[in-house]
N, C-alpha and C positions, 0 to 999 in steps of 0.2 A: 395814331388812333385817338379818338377826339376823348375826352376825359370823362362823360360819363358811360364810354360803352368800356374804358380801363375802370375804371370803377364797377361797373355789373360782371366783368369777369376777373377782378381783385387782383388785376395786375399794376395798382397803385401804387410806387416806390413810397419805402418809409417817409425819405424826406418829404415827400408831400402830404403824406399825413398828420399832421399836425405833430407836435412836441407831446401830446398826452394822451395815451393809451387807455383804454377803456378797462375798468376791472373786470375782473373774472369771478364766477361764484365759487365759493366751499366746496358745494358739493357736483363743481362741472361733470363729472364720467355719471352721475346717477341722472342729473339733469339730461345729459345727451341720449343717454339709453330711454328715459321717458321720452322727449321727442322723437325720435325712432320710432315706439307706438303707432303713432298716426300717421306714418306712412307718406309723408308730404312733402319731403326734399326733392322728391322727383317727377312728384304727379303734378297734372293739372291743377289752374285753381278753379276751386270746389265755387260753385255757383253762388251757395249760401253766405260763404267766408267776403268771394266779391259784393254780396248786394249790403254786407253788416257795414265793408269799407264807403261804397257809396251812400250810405244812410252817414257814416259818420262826417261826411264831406259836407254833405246838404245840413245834416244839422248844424254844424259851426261854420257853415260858411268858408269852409277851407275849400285851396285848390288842390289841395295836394292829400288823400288818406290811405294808411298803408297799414296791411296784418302782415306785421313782420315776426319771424321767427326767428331762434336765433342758432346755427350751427356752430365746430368747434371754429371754424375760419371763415363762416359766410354765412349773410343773414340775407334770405330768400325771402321774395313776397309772394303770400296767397292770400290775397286782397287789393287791389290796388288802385287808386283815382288819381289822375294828371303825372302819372310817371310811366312808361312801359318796359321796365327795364325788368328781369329777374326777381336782383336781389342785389347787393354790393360785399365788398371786402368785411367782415366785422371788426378791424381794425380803424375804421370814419364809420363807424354807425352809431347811431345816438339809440339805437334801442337796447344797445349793450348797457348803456349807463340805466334806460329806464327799468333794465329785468333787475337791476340791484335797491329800487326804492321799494317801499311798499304802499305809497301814493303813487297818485299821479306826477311825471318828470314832467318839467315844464323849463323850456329855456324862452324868455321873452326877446333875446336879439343876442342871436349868436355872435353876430363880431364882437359883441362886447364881455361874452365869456371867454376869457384865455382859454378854456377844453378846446373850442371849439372853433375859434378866430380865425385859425388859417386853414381848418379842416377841409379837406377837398368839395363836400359839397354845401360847402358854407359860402369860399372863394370863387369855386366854379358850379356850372349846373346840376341841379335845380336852383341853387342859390338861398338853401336856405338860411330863411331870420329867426323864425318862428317856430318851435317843435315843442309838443306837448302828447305823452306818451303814458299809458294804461298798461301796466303787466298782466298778461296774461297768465295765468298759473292753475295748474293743476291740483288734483284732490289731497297730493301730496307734500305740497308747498312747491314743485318744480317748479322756476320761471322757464317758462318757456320763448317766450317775445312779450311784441307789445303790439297795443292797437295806438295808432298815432294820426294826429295831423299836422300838417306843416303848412307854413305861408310863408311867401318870401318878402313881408316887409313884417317888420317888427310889431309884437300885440303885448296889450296890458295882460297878468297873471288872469288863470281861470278864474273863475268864481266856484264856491264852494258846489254850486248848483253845478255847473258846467263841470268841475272834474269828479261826481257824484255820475254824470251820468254817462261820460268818456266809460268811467272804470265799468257802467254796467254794460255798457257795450262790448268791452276785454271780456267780462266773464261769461257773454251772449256768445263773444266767438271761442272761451273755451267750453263752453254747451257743445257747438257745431262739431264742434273737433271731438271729445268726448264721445258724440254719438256717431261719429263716423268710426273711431277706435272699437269702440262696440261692434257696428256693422261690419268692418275686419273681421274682425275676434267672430261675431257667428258663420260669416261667410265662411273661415279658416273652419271654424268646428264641423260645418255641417259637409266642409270637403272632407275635412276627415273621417265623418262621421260615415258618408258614404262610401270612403275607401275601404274605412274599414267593416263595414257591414255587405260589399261587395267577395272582401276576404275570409269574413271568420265564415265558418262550417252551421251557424248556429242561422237558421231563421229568422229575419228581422222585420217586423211590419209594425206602421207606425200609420195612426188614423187620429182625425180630429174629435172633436166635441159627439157630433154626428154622425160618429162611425163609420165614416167616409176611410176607407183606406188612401194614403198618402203618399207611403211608400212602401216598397215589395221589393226585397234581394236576390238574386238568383239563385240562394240556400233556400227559401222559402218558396220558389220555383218548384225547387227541387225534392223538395220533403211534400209539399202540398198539391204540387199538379196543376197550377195555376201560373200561367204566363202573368209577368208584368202588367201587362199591355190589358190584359185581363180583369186582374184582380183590382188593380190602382181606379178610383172611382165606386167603388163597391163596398155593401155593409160587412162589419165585422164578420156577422155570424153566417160569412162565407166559411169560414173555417172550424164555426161551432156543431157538434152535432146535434141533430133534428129536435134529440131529447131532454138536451140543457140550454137549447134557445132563448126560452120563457124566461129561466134562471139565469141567464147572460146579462137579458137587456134589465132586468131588474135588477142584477149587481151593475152593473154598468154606470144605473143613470145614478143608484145608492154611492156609488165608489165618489163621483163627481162631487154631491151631495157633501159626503164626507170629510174628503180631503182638503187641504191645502193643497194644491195643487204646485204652487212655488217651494215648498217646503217637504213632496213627495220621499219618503226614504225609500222609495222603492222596495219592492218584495219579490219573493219565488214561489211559485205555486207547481205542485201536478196534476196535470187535467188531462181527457185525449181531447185533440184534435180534428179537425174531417178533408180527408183528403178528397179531393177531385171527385175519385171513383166511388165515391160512399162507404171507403173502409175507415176505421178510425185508429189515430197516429198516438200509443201513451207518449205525453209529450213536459219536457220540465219547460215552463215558461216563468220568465225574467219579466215582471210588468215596472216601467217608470209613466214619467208624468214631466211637463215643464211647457214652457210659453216660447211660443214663436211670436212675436210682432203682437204680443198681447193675446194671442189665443192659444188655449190648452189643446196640447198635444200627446199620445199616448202611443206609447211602443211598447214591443213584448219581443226578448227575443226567445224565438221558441228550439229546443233541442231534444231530438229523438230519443227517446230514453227506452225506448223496447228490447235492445240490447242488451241496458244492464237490468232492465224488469227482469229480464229472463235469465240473466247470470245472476241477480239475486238468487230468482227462485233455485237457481243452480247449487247456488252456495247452501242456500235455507235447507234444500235436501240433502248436500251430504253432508250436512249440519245437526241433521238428524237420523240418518241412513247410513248404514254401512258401507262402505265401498266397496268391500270384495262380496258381501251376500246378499245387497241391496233390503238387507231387514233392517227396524229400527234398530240404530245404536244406540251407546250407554244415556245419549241427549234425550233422545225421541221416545227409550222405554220410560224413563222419569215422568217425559210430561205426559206419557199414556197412562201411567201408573197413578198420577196426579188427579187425571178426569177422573177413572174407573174410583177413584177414593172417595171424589166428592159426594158433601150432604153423607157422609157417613155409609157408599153403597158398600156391599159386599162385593168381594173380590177375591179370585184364589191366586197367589205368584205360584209360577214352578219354576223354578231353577234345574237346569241339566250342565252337570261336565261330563264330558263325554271322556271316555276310557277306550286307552289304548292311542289316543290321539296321537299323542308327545310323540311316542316310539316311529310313527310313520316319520311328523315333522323331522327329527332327527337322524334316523335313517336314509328316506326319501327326498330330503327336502322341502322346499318349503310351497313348490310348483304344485308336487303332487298335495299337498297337505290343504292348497287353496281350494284344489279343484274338489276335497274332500269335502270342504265346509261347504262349497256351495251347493253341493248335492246335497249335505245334509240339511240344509236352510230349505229346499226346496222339499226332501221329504217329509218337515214336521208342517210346512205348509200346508201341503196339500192332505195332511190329514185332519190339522186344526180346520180348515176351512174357517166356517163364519163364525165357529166358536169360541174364538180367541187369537190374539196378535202373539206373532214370534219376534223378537229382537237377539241379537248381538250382542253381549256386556264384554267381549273382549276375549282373545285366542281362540279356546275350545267351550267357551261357556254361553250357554243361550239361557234367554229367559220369557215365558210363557204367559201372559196377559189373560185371565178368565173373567171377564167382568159379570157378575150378579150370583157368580158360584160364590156359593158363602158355606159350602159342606165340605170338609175333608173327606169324604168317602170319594164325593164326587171329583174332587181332584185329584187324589191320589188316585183314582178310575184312569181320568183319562192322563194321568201322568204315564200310568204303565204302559195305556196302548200306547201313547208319544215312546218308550222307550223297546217296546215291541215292533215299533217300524220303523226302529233304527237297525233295529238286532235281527230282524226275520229275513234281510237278505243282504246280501253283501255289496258293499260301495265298488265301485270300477273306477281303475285310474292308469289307463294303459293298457296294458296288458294283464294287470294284476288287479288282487279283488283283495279287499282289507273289511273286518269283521270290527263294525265301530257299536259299541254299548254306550249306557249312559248311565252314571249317579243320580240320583234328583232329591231335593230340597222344596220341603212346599211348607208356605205360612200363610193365613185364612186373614183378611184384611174385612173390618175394621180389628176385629176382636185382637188377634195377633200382629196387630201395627196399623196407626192412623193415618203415619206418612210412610212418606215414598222409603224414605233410609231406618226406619223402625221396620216395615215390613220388610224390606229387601236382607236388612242385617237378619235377622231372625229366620229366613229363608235360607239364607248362605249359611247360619250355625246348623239348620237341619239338615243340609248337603256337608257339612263339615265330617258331623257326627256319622252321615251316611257313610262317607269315604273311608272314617276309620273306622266303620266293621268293615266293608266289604265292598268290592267294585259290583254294578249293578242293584245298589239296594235303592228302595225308594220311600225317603223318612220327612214327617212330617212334624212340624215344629212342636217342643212341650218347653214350657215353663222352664221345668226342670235343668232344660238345656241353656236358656240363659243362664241361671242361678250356676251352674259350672262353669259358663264360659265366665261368666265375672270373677270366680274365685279363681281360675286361669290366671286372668289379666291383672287381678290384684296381684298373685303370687310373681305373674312377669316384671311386674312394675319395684316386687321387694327384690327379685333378684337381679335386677339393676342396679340396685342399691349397693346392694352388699359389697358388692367390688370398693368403691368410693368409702365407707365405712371397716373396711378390713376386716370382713366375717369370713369372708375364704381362707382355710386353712388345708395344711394338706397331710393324711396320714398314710403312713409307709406299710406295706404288708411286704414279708421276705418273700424271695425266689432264693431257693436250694438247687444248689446241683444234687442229683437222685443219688451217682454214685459213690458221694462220702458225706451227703446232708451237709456241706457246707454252704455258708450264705455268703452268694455271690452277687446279690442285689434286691432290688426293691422298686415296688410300683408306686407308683405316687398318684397316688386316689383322694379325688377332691371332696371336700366337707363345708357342712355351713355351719357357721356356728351361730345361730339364730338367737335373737336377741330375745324373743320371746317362747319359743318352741324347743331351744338345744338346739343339741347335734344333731345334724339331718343328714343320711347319706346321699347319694345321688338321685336314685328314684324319687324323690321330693321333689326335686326340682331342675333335675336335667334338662326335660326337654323344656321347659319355660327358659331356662338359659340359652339353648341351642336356635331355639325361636327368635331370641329378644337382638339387640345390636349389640350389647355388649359378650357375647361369646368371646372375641378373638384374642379382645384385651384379657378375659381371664384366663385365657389357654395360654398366653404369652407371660401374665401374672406367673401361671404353675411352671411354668419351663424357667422364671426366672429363679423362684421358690427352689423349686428341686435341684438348679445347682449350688443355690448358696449352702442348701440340706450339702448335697455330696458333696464339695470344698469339705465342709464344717468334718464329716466323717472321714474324712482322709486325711485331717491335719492330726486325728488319733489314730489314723493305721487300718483304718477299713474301707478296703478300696473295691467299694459297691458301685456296683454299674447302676442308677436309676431310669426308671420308665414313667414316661410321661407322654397321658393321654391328649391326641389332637380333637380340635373342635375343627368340620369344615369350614369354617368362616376364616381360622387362620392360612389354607393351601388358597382360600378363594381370593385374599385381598393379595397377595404372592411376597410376601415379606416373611416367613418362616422362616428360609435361610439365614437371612441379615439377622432375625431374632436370637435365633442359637448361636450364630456366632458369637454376636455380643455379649449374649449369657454366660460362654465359656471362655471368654475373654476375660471377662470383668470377674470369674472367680477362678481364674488361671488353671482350668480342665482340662484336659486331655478328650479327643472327641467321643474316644471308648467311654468314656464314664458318663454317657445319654446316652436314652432310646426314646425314640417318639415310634409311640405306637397309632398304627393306623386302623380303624374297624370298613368292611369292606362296601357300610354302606357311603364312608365318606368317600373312598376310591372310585366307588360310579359312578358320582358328579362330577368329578373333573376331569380334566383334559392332559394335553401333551405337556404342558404349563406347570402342572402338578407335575411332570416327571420330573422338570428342568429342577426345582427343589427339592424334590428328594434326591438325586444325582448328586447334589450339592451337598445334601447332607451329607450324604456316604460316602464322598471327599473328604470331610471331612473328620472321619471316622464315628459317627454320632450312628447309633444301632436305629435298623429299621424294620417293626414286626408287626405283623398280619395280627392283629385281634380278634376273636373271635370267628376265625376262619372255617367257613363250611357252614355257614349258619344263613347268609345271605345269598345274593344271587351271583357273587363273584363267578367268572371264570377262570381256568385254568391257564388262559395263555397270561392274564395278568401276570400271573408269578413270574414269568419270562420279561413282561413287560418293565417291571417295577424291581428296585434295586433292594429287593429285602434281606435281611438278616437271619431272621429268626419267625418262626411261623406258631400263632397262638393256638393249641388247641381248645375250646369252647369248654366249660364246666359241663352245660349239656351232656356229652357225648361221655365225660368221665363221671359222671354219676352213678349211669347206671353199669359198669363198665363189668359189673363182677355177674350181673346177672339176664343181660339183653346183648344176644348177640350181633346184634348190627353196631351197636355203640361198637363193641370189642374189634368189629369187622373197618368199620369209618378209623377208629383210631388206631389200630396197626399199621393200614393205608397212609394215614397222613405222615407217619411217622419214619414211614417206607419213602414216600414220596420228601420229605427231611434231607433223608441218609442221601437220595439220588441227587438233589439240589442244593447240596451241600448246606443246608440251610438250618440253623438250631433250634430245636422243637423244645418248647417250654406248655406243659399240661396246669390251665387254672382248676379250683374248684378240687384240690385233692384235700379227699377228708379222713379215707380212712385207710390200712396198712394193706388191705388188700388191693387197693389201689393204687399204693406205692409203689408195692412188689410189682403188678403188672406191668406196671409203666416204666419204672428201672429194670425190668425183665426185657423188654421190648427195644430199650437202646433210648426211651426217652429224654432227653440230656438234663433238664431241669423239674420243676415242681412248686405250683405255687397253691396255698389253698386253707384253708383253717387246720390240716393236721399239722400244718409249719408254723402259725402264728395270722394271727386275725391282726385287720389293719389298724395302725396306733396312731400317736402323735411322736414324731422325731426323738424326742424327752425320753421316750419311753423304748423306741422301736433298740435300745443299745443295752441300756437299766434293766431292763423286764427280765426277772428272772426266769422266767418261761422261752426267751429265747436261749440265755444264756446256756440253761439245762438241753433245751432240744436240739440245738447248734453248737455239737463241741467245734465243728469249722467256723465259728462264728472270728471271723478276725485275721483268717490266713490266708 
């Protein structure tokens, strides 16, 4: 193989490459990966790169000019004059040595540099003398090659002028190469660009200066109705509608105007669109901006947004609508209540809870109960008609919108007929017809509230007040009525307190057995000892207690109180059974068991010596849940008695249900006991019904001898009441001569 075509395919044995090896850069792996960039190890050479080599030949009079580049093992030419070879091995190339200067290399007679003396193509062809070489280099500092010339008889060093203008030739042909790396680099983009504006879901059209559309996707086909083939060549405002045209081309030429165009951050707008057939598309369009070949280009990619317009609006309405009765809810009455206020108009709220509701829901469920509300939503509709809006505020409670009614007659007018044509016929739900009433609350706006939550509160105190006279009353807001509820909420807010400051005290009133007056226990009734007020008994502030969150803790406070009390009296020999009243919040959180236990643990009790007494109205809120804890109690031997039995709306089969004890009869009923025979009639009864359920009957409220004698006539077992001892403090309920004397059992 003749030695320069082993040399263009770098099968040059060492040994003929000379004794000196060409260095290598620092940074060869980054240098290699920039020449990559351009794409040239394996293309043709580029036209421009050969005519820079031929200018560099003619200018210095060389036979020989080559744009060499330089790979990790071979330096290829895309440039070349009086050689036709590739490229050679980089192990004999002299342009390895020129990418390490930062002038121009210049060897004036290579045999006489040892580098280069026996070099292959120093010794053999082309033969050269003469090489003088320009780095090429990038923005980066990459050397990439060189621009060189050779001559094969030996020349004097360049002149300054002469390698001034080599070098501007090198940076000529990294111009060349640079702007071909570019034109890669857009070609690459706009392949991609097109794949993927082929792929995405979204609209893509893109038009020049002139509104000439440029290009069309098959999404914009598709959402638009316009063929490619069609639309490409055409003004924008193929796609604008007829009546934002004028307002297109005048943002249009403004936007131009405007912008930097190189510097576009692009934006999102929503506009509609105009499809083919003259309907129009709500559409979110993506606008950018940038240069093709020096001219501004403008694309938008456009995405059908009709879908979620309309699941907006989806969401907006049950956002403010009801799902099950399709009237405003608690969102939509606010901001109805909000207009009707403004500029101070007059407006009447009515408030309705409907009566009798709960009992279906919980009987019937919750199927029949839906289908209830929605009739009812439809019947106060269509008698308000245009007189006023109905909403939802939640379960059984609607609320009525009168805007410019500024009279309380006149609300409370048509409040009635609203609850006259709930009540004049009967709802269907099946097979079955259920008789629905209503409460109502009404408060006159501006006068009785400016805002929405001033008049709505004041509306709901007059439905409060309604509820506790009477079901079906229809009350309308006074003054009066805050001024209570506030002393209410004051009083809720001290009887929260008093737990944490230790004003709960507890004082004992005896229970006697009737048939030898011995005292065989004690009720433990709660007190406050008010810091400003005294002793207050329960009526003070029961139900603000029973109301408030801390009930359950003071119920568990009295259960812990009353055994330390009973411990304390039995370590002197009186071994009293104590009763201690339940709060519902205690059976509702389901921890009462673990409570007593720990109570009689912790003052080492026996279970007989507790009773938690229950009243029947906490028994009809709860469930099978409550039985599992009283079950437990009476495991436990801990007494369990009926308070005030026959007074609420108890039934008879609870007593089967529930693991009681001992059954209370009411003060009530032994009052009047010596001179109203139905008292005498209920309390023989109960007392009967006792003996058959083996169950021990204890009479509150005895006060005088003839009421004694009836009751221990009658088989009554026990007796509690002021003829035995009015309720005391601990200190006293043992001390007080008054039991001492009335209780010779006192102690045995």
């Amino acid at each position: 193989m003749p030695l320069l075509e082993q040399m263009a395919t770098g099968n040059v044995g060492a040994t003929s490459q000379g004794s000196h090896q060409p260095p290598v850069p620092l940074n060869e792996d980054e240098r290699l990966v920039a020449l990559s960039n351009y794409q040239l190890e394996c293309a043709a050479t580029p036209s421009d790169l050969q005519h820079i080599a031929a200018l560099a030949a003619d200018i210095f009079e060389a036979p020989i000019a080559l744009v060499s580049l330089l790979a990790r093992d071979y330096q290829y030419f895309r440039g070349q004059v009086g050689v036709d070879i590739p490229g050679t091995s980089r192990n004999i190339s002299f342009c390895a040595h020129a990418i390490m200067s930062d002038e121009v290399f210049v060897v004036t007679d290579a045999t006489l540099d040892p580098r280069f003396a026996s070099n292959p193509l120093v010794i053999g062809d082309p033969g050269i003398r003469f090489y003088a070489g320009a780095p090429i280099v990038d923005s980066q500092e990459h050397r990439l090659g060189s621009l060189c010339i050779i001559d094969r008889v030996p020349r004097p060093p360049l002149t300054e002028r002469e390698r001034r203008l080599l070098s501007s030739l090198a940076k000529l042909v990294m111009g060349r190469m640079e702007q071909r790396r570019l034109d890669i680099e857009l070609k690459a983009t706009l392949a991609r660009f097109e794949s993927m504006a082929a792929a995405t879901p979204s609209a893509v059209i893109c038009a020049e200066a002139d509104e000439r559309i440029v290009f069309w996707n098959k999404a914009a086909e598709q959402l638009l109705g316009w063929p490619a083939a069609e639309a490409l060549g055409r003004k924008l405002d193929l796609i604008v509608p007829h009546r934002l045209r004028e307002a297109h081309t005048r943002n249009f030429t403004h936007f131009q105007e405007a912008n930097n165009i190189d510097n576009y951050p692009g934006r999102t707008i929503e506009l509609p669109v105009l499809h083919r057939d003259g309907t129009e598309v709500a559409a979110e369009v993506s606008l950018s901006a940038w240069r093709e070949d020096g001219r501004a280009v403008f694309g938008a990619a456009v995405r059908d947004i009709g879908a979620r317009k309309r699941a907006q609006a989806d969401l907006l309405h049950l956002a403010h609508h009801d799902a099950l009765t399709g009237l405003r809810n608690r969102t939509g009455f606010g901001e109805t209540l909000a207009k009707a206020l403004d500029n101070n108009a007059a407006v009447s709220l009515i408030l309705l809870d409907l009566d009798g509701f709960k009992h279906v829901n919980d009987s019937l469920g919750h199927g029949v109960g839906d289908k209830l509300l929605r009739d009812i939503a439809k019947r106060l509709n269509a008698r308000l008609a245009d007189e006023g809006s109905v909403a939802r505020l939640g379960g059984d409670e609607f609320a009525v919108i009168l805007p410019g009614v500024g009279s309380a007659q006149a609300a409370a007018a048509l409040a009635r007929e609203l609850q006259d044509a709930l009540a004049k016929e009967p709802f269907w739900a099946g097979s079955r017809n259920f008789q629905i009433g209503a409460t109502v609350g009404i408060a006159i706006g501006p006068a009785q509230g400016q805002t929405v939550d001033a008049l709505l509160s004041n509306a709901d105190l007059a439905l409060y007040e309604g509820k506790a006279t009477a079901r079906g009353t229809c009350r309308t807001f006074e003054v009066s009525l805050r001024a209570a509820y506030d002393a209410r909420r004051c009083l809720e807010n001290e009887v929260q307190c008093a737990l944490e400051h230790g004003e709960f005290v507890l004082h004992y009133q005896p229970q006697v057995r009737l048939a030898d007056r011995a005292v065989v226990g004690a009720e433990a009734l709660l007190r406050w000892r008010h810091p400003i007020r005294g002793l207050l008994s329960p009526a003070s502030f029961l139900e603000a207690l029973e109301t408030g969150p801390r009930s359950a803790a003071v119920g568990d406070w009295a259960i812990e109180e009353a055994c330390r009390q009973a411990a304390s009296w039995r370590r002197v020999g009186s071994l009293l059974k104590v009763g201690v009243n339940l709060f519902s919040e205690q059976l509702r959180l389901g921890r009462l068991a673990d409570t007593v236990r720990s109570a009689l643990c912790r003052w080492q009790l026996p279970g007989e010596a507790l009773e938690i007494e229950l009243t029947e109205t906490i028994v009809l809120r709860h469930d099978d849940a409550t039985l599992k804890q009283l079950y437990a109690l009476r495991d436990m031997g801990v007494g369990v008695a009926f308070d005030d039995f026959g007074t609420g709306f108890a039934s008879l089969t609870m007593l089967k249900r529930f693991p009681l004890t001992r059954l209370k009869i009411d003060r009530s009923f032994v009052t009047d006991l010596s001179t109203d025979v139905h008292d005498r009639a209920i309390v023989e009864a109960l007392l009967e019904m006792g003996r058959r359920l083996k169950l021990n009957v204890i009479a509150e409220g005895i006060e005088t001898s003839e009421q004694e004698v009836f009751l221990k006539s009658h088989g009554c077992d026990e007796g509690q009441g002021y003829r035995f001892g009015r309720p005391q403090a601990a200190a006293h309920f043992v001390r007080s001569s008054e039991v001492l004397l009335s209780f010779p059992g006192l102690g045995s």
